[in-house]
C-alpha positions as CSV (number, residue, x, y, z in Angstrom):
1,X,156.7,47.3,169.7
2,X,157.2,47.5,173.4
3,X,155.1,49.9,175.8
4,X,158.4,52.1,176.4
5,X,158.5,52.6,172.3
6,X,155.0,53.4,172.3
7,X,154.9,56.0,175.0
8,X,158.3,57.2,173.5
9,X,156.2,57.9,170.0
10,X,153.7,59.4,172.0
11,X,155.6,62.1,174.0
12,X,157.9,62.9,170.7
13,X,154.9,62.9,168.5
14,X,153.0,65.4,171.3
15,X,155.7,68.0,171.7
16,X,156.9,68.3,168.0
17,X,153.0,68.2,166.3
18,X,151.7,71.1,168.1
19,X,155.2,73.1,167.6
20,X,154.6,72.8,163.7
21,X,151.4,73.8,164.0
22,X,152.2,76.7,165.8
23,X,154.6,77.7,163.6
24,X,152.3,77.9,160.2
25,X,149.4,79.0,162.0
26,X,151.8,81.6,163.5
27,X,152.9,82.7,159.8
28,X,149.0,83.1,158.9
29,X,147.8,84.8,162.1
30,X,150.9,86.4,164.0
31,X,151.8,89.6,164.2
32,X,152.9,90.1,161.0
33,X,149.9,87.7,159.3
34,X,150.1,86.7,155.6
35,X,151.4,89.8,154.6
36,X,154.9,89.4,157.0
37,X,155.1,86.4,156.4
38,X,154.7,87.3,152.5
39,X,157.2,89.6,153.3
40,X,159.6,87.6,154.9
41,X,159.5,85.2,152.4
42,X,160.4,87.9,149.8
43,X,163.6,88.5,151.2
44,X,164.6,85.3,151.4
45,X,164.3,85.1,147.8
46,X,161.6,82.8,147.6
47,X,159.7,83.1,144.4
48,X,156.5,84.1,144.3
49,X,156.7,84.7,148.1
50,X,152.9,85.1,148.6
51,X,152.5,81.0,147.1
52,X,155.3,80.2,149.8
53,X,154.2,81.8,152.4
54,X,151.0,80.0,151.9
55,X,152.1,76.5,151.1
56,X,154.9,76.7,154.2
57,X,152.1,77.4,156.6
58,X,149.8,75.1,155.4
59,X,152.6,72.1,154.9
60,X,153.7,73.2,159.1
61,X,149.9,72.8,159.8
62,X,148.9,69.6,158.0
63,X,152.5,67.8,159.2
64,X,151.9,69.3,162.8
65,X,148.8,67.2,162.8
66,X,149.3,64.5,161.1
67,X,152.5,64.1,163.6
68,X,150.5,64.6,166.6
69,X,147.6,62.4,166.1
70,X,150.0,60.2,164.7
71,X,148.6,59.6,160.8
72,X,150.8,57.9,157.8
73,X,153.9,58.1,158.8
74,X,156.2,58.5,157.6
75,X,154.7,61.5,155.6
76,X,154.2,64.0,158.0
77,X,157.8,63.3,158.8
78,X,159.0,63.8,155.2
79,X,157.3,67.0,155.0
80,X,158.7,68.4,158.4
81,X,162.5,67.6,156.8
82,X,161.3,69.5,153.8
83,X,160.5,72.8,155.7
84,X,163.9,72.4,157.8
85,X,165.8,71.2,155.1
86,X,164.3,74.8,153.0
87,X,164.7,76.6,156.3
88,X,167.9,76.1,156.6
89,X,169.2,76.8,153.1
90,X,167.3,80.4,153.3
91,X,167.4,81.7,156.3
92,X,169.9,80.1,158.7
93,X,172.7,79.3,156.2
94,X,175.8,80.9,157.3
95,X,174.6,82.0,160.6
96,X,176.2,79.6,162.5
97,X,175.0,76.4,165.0
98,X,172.9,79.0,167.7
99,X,169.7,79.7,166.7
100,X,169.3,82.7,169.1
101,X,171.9,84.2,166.6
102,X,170.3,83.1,163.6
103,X,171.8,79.7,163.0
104,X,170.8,76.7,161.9
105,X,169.8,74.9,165.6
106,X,166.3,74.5,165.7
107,X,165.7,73.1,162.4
108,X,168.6,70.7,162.8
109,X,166.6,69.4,166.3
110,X,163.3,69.6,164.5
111,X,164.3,67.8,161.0
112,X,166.2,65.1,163.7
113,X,163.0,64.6,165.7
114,X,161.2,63.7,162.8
115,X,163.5,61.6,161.6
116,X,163.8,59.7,164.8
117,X,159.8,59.7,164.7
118,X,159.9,57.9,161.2
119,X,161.9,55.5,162.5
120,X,160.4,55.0,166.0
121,X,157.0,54.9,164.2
122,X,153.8,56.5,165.6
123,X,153.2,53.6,168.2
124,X,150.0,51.9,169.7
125,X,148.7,55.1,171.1
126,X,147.9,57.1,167.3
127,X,145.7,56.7,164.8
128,X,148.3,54.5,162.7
129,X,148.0,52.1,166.0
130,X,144.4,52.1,165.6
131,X,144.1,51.0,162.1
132,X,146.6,48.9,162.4
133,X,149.2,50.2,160.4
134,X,152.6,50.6,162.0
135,X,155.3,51.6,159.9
136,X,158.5,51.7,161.2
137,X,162.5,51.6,161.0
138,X,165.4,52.3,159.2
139,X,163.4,52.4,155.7
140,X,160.8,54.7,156.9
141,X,163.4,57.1,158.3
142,X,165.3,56.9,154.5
143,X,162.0,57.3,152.8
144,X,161.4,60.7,154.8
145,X,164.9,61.9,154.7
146,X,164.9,61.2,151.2
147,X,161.4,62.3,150.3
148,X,162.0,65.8,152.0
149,X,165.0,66.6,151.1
150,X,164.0,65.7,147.1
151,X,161.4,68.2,148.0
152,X,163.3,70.6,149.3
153,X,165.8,70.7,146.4
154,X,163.4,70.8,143.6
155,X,161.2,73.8,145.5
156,X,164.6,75.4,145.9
157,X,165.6,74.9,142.1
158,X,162.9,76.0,140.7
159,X,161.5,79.0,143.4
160,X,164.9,80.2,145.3
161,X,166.3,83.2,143.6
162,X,167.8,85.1,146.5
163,X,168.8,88.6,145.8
164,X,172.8,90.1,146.2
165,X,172.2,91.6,150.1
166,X,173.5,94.0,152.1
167,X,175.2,93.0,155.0
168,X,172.1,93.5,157.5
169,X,170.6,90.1,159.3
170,X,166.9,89.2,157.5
171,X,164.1,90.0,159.5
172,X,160.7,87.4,160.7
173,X,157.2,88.4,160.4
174,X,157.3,90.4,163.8
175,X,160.3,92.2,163.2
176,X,158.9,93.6,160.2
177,X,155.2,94.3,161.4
178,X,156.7,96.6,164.3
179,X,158.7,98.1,162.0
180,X,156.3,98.9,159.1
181,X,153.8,100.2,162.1
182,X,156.6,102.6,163.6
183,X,157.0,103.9,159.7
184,X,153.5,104.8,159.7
185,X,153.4,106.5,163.0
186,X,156.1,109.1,161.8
C-alpha cells in the first residue's frame, strides 16, 4: 500500500470513527438519554425498543472505535452498514434523498464511507498496520456489505413491527425530550 492509501485510510477512518461514536453515545447521554432514545425507537416499531436502543448505541460506539483506531477490518465496517442499512429502512424510508427533510442522505454517505474503508483497508497508520494485518479490497468490501446487510435483515425480520401511523413526521431523541418537558410544565 502506497503512503497516499495510507493517509487516505487515515483521514476516512478519523472523520467517520468519531462520528459513530458520537452518534451512540449521543443516544445514551443526549438530551433525550436512554429513555428518548427508547422512545424513539418505539415509534419506529422496533421491538422491544429499550434492547434496541441499547444494542444501536453500543454497536455505533464499538464500530466508531474500532474504525478510528483502525481494528479488524472489515468488521467495524460491516456493523456501520448494518446500522445505515436499519436506519434507513425505519426512519428515512420514503422521505426522500435530503436528509435535512428526513431522507435517506446521511446513511447512504455513512454506509458508502465504510464501504470504501473496507476496501481501502485501515492502512500503515492503525492498529491493523501495527500487527501486521492488512486486509483489504474488493472481498473485504463484499464481506461487509454482505455481513451488514444479513444483519440488518434478520434484526429487521425478527424485531421490526412498525405500527399503521398517522401522517405526522417521527420524532429523535431531542424532539421528544423538549416536548415531554413542555407537557410537564403545563
Amino acid at each position: 500500500m502506497s503512503r497516499g492509501h495510507d493517509v487516505a485510510a487515515l483521514v476516512l477512518r478519523t472523520a467517520l470513527g468519531p462520528m459513530l461514536f458520537a452518534h451512540g453515545w449521543n443516544k445514551v447521554n443526549g438530551p433525550g438519554g436512554l429513555e428518548g432514545t427508547t422512545g424513539w425507537f418505539e415509534a419506529l416499531g422496533l421491538r422491544p425498543a429499550g434492547a434496541h436502543a441499547r444494542m444501536a448505541a453500543g454497536t455505533e460506539m464499538a464500530a466508531g472505535v474500532g474504525i478510528a483506531l483502525g481494528a479488524a477490518n472489515p468488521l467495524p465496517a460491516a456493523a456501520a452498514v448494518g446500522l445505515m442499512a436499519v436506519a434507513a429502512r425505519t426512519d428515512h424510508r420514503g422521505k426522500g434523498f435530503f436528509v435535512f427533510k428526513g431522507g435517506w442522505e446521511y446513511v447512504g454517505v455513512v454506509g458508502g464511507a465504510a464501504l470504501a474503508l473496507a476496501a481501502l483497508g485501515n492502512g500503515r497508520y492503525s492498529l491493523d498496520g501495527l500487527l501486521r494485518r492488512q486486509r483489504a479490497g474488493v472481498g473485504h468490501a463484499l464481506a461487509a456489505a454482505g455481513l451488514g446487510a444479513a444483519g440488518a435483515a434478520a434484526l429487521l425480520a425478527v424485531c421490526y413491527r412498525p405500527q399503521s401511523e398517522p401522517d405526522g413526521p417521527r420524532t429523535d431523541p431531542e424532539t421528544e425530550h423538549r416536548d415531554h418537558d413542555e407537557q410537564k410544565k403545563q
